[in-house]
C-alpha positions in Angstrom: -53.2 5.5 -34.8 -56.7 5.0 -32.9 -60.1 5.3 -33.9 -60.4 3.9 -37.0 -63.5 2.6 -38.3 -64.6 -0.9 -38.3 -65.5 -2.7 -41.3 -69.4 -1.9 -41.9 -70.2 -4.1 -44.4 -71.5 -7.6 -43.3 -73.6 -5.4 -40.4 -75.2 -2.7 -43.4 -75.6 -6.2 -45.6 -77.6 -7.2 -43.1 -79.8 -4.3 -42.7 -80.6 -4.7 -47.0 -81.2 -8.4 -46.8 -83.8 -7.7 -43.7 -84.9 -5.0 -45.7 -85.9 -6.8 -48.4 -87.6 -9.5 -47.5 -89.4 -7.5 -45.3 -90.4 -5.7 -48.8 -91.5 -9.1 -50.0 -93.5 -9.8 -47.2 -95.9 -7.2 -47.9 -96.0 -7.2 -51.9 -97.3 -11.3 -51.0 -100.2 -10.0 -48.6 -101.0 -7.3 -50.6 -101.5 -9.0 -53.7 -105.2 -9.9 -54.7 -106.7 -13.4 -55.0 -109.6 -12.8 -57.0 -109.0 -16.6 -58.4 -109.5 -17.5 -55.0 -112.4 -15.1 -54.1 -115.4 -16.4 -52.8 -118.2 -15.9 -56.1 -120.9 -18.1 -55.1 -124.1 -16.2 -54.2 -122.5 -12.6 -54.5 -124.3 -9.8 -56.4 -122.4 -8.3 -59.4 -122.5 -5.0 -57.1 -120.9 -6.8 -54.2 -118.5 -8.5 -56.7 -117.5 -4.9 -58.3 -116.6 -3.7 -54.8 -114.8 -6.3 -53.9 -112.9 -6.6 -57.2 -112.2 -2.3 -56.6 -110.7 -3.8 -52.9 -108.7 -6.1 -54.5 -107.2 -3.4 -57.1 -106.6 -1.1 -54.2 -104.2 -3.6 -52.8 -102.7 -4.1 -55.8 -101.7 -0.4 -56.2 -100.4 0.2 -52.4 -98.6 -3.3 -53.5 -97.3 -2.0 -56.3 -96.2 1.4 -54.4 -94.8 -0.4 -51.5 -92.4 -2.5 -53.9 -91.3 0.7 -55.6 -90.6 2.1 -52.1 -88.9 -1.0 -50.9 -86.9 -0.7 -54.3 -85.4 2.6 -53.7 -84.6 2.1 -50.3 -82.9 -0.7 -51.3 -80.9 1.2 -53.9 -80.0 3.6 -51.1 -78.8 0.6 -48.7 -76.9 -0.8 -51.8 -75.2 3.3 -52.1 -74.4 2.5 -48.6 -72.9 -0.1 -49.0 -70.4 0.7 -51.7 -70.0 3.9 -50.0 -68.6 2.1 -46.9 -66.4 -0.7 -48.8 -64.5 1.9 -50.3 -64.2 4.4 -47.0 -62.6 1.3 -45.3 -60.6 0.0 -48.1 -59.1 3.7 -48.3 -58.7 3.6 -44.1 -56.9 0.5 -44.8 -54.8 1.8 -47.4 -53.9 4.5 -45.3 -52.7 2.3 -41.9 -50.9 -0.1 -44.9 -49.0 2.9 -46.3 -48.1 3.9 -42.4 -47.1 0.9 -41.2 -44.9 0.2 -44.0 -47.0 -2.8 -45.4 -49.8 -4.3 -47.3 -52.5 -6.5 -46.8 -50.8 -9.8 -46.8 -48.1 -8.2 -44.6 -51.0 -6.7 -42.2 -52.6 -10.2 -41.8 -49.5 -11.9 -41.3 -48.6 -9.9 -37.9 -51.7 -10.4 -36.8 -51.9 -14.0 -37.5 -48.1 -14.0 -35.8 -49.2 -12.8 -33.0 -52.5 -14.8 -32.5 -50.2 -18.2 -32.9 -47.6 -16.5 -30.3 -50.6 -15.5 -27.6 -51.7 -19.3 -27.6 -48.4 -20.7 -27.6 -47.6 -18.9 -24.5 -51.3 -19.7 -23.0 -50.2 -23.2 -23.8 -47.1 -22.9 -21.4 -49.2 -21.5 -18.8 -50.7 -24.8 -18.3 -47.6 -26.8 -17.8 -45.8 -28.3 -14.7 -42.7 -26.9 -13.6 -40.6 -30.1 -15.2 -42.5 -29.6 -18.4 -42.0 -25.8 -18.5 -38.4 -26.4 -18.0 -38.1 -28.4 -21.3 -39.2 -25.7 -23.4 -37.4 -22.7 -21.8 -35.2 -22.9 -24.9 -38.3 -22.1 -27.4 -39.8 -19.7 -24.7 -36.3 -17.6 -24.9 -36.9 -17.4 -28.4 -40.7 -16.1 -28.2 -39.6 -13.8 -26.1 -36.8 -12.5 -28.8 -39.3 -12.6 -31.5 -41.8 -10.5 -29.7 -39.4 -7.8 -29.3 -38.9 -7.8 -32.7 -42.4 -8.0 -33.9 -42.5 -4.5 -31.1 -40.2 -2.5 -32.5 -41.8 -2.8 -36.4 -44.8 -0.6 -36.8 -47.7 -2.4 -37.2 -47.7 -2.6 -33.5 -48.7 0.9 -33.3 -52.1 -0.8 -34.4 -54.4 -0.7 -32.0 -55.7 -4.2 -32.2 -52.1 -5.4 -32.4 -51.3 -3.1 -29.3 -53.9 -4.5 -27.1 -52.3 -8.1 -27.9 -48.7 -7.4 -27.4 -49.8 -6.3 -24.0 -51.5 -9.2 -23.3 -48.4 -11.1 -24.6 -46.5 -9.3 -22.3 -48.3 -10.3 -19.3 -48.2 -13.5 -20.1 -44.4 -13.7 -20.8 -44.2 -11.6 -17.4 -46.1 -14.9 -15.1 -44.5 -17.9 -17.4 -41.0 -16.2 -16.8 -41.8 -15.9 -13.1 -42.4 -19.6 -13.2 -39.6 -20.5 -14.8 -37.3 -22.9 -13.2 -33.5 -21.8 -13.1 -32.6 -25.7 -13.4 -34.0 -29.1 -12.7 -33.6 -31.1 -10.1 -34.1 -35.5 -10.6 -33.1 -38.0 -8.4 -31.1 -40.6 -9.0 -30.5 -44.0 -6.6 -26.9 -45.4 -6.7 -26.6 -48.7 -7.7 -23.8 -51.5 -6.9 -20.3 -50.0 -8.3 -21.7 -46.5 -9.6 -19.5 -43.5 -9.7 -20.0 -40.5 -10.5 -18.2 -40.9 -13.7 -20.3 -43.5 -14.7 -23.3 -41.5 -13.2 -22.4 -38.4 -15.5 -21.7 -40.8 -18.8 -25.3 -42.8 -18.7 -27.6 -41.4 -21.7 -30.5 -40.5 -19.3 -28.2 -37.8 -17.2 -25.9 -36.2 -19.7 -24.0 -38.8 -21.6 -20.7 -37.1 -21.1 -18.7 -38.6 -18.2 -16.3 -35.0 -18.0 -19.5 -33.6 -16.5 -19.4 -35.9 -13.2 -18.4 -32.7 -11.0 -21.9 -31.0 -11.9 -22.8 -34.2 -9.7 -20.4 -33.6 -7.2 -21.0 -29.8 -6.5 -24.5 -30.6 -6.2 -24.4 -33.0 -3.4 -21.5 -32.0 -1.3 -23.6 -31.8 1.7 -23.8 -35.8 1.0 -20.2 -36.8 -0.6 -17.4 -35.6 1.1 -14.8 -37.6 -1.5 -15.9 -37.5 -5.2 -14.1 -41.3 -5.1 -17.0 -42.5 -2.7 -20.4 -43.2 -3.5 -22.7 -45.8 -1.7 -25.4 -48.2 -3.3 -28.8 -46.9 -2.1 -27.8 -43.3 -1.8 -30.0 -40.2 -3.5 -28.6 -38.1 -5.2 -29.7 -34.8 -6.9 -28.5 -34.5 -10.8 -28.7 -31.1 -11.6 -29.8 -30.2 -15.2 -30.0 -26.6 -17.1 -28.2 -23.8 -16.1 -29.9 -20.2 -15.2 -30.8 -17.5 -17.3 -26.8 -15.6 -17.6 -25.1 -18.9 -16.9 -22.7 -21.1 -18.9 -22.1 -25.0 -18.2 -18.4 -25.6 -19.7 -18.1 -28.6 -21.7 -14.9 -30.2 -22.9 -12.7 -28.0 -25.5 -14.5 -24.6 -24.2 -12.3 -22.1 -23.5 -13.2 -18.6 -22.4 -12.8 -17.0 -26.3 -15.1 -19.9 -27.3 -17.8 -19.0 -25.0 -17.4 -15.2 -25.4 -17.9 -15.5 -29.2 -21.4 -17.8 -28.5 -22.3 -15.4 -25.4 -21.3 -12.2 -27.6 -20.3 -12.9 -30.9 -16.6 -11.4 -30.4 -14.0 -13.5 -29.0 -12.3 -10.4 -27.8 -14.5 -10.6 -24.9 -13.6 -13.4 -22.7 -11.8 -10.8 -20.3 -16.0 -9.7 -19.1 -16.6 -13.4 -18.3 -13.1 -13.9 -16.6 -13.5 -10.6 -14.8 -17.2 -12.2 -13.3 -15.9 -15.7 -12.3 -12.6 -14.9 -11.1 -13.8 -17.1 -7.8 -13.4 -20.0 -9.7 -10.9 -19.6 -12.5 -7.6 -18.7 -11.3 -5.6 -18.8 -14.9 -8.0 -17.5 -17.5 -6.5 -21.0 -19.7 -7.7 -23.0 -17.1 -11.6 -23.6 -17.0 -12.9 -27.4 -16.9 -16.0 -29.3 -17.7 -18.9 -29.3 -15.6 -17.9 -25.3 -14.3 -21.2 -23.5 -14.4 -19.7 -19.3 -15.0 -21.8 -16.3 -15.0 -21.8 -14.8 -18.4 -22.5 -10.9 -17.9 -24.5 -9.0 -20.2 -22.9 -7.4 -23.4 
């Protein structure tokens, strides 16, 4: 679907409305002022010439307008001629794409929000990227979508689906796999306390997120020192899976998949850290294969 024709009308409006007062210009300096003809001390000879001058202009006036008058009517032919070649292009590419004119507008207008959304993201930090990885995931869902119906066959909305594309491509590139803040331990923290305060997760079962993350630092999960940093780990990466109490692998198969028949894929991809596939605990972060 390429090379249709653009919308003519405003430019060939355009063209008539120059046209005409173009047409207007000369009938004004054409026509005669005998009222404000200079009388005093002319001869009635010199008068009748200049009076035959005067009707002269008139007449090409006169002409001129008629002129300017058909032409017109020819631009005005044009006109029409062109509003109804594009309204029947656009009934055409409507009929092709399996749409109308509200329908038509609405992609575009779709895909004009989505294109600035995702310009939007480009400009955040890392942190603040993270935060909206969620609504960026489901852009990225609604764009396939919006590819595989057919108005994206249309040229303009080709050009910007590649150009969403592109921009999906660097924000996803960007994209952190989790975030990383630092917490100070105070006097008689631990890292069930740590995990249960509203500003990490607010759910105490996740303390060994905590744990895993700073091993290199805590050698007994019983042991924490005031003063100490650690790293509290939040978000899991693209294909991952943070358990929370009362998951069990048929839970997380039938949110990952939408059948609970397949928790054997994720047992069969984690079997490092689940031995008995009704053992898996809070906090475990499992890879969560593709259907």
């Amino acid at each position: 679907m390429t090379g249709l024709p653009r919308k003519e009308f405003p430019v060939t409006a355009m063209r008539l409305f120059g046209f005409l007062f173009v047409c207007a210009a000369i009938a004004i300096l054409a026509v005669p002022m005998v009222a404000s003809a200079q009388t005093e001390g002319m001869t009635y000879e010199q008068y009748k010439v200049q009076l035959a001058q005067y009707e002269q202009r008139t007449a090409a006036a006169k002409r001129s307008l008629a002129e300017c008058k058909t032409a017109g009517d020819d631009l005005s032919k044009q006109i029409a001629d062109t509003e109804a070649q594009t309204k029947a292009v656009m009934d055409e590419i409507y009929a092709l794409t399996d749409t109308d004119e509200a329908g038509f507008n609405s992609y575009a207008a779709e895909l004009g929000r989505i294109e600035s959304r995702l310009m939007a993201m480009m400009g955040l930090s890392d942190d603040a990227l993270f935060d909206v990885r969620d609504e960026f995931d489901g852009i990225v869902e609604r764009v396939k979508a919006l590819k595989a119906m057919k108005l994206a066959l249309y040229p303009a909305n080709k050009a910007k689906l590649a150009n969403i594309d592109q921009l999906i491509e660097r924000i996803n590139a960007r994209m952190p796999a989790k975030r990383i803040k630092p917490y100070t331990v105070a006097r008689n923290d631990n890292l069930w306390k740590i995990a249960k305060k509203q500003e990490i997760y607010d759910n105490p079962y996740l303390w060994p997120r905590i744990y895993v993350e700073n091993r290199g630092m805590i050698k007994d999960p019983n042991l924490i020192y005031p003063n100490w940093v650690l790293n509290i780990p939040f978000g899991v990466d693209r294909g991952q899976y943070l358990v929370l109490q009362g998951n069990t692998l048929s839970s997380i198969a039938t949110k990952s998949y939408g059948d609970a028949t397949k928790w054997h894929k994720i047992f069969e991809a984690n079997k490092a850290q689940i031995y008995d596939p009704n053992l898996i605990f809070p906090a475990q972060v499992l890879d969560v294969p593709g259907n």
